[in-house]
C-alpha positions, -999 to +999 in steps of 0.1 A: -499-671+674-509-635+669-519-628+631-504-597+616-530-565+617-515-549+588-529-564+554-535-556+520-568-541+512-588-528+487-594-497+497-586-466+471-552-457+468-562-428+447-589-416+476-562-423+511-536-399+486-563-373+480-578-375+515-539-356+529-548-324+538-514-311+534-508-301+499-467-303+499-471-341+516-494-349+493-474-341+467-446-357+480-465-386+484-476-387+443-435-387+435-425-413+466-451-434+448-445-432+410-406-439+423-420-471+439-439-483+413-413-478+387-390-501+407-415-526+416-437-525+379-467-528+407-497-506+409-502-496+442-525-511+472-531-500+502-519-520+536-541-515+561-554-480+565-526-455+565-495-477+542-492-474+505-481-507+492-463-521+464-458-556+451-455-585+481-435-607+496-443-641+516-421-647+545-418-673+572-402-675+602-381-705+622-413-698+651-434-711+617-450-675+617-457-669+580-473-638+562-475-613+537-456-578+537-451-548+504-419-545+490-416-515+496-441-484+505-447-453+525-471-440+551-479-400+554-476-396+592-481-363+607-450-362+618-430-374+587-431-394+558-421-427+566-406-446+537-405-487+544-371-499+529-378-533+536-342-548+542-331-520+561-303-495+551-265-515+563-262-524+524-268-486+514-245-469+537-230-446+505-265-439+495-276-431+533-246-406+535-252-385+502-292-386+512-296-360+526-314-349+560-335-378+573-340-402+602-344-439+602-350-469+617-349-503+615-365-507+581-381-473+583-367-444+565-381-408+582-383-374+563-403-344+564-397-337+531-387-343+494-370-310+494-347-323+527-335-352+502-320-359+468-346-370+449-322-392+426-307-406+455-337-419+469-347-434+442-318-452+438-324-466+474-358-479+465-349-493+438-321-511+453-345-521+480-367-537+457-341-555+441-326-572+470-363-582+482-363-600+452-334-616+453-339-628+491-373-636+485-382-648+444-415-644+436-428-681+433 
């Protein structure tokens, strides 16, 4: 069975968010992440080389595939920011509509911007993210 590339690390959070050339996404990424780690009460880590991370989750499918995933976190792409709302978005759909202008997909939540999104109601989507991680998967 194939083991899953994308792990936690310890490389700098602090030195991936200052190493964004672009000072708007980088400052979009400072805000995505204090939002994050309000909901969570996690400090950040990165996942791999490119995902900002917070808290974890252990998972295991019926295939007896197990690992370890964030919560929630983001990524800085070039083309976007892409936001991981880990149980995807068919519980948020009032939340999706007064969002604002984005893209998504399955768990992935695509915007160029903050300024293309309420702020408040993002939030509100992480933190409701979080909350039914935790639920479907208790910390043990």
């Amino acid at each position: 069975m194939a083991e899953l590339k994308t792990k936690a690390t310890t490389q700098s959070v602090s030195a991936f968010l200052n190493s964004i050339e672009d000072r708007k996404k980088r400052a979009d990424c400072r805000v995505i992440a204090k939002m994050m780690r309000d909901a969570t009460g996690k400090r950040a880590r990165m996942w791999g080389t490119s995902i900002v991370g917070f808290g974890s989750y252990g998972y295991k499918y019926a295939s007896g595939h197990e690992g370890s995933w964030a919560l929630v976190g983001f990524s800085p792409r070039s083309q976007n920011l892409t936001i991981y709302i880990m149980p995807g978005f068919s519980n948020f759909d009032k939340l999706m509509s007064q969002l604002g202008k984005y893209k998504t997909g399955k768990s992935c939540l695509y915007i160029k911007s903050l300024e293309d999104v309420d702020q408040n109601k993002l939030k509100s989507l992480i933190e409701g993210s979080v909350k039914t991680m935790k639920r479907k998967y208790p910390a043990k």
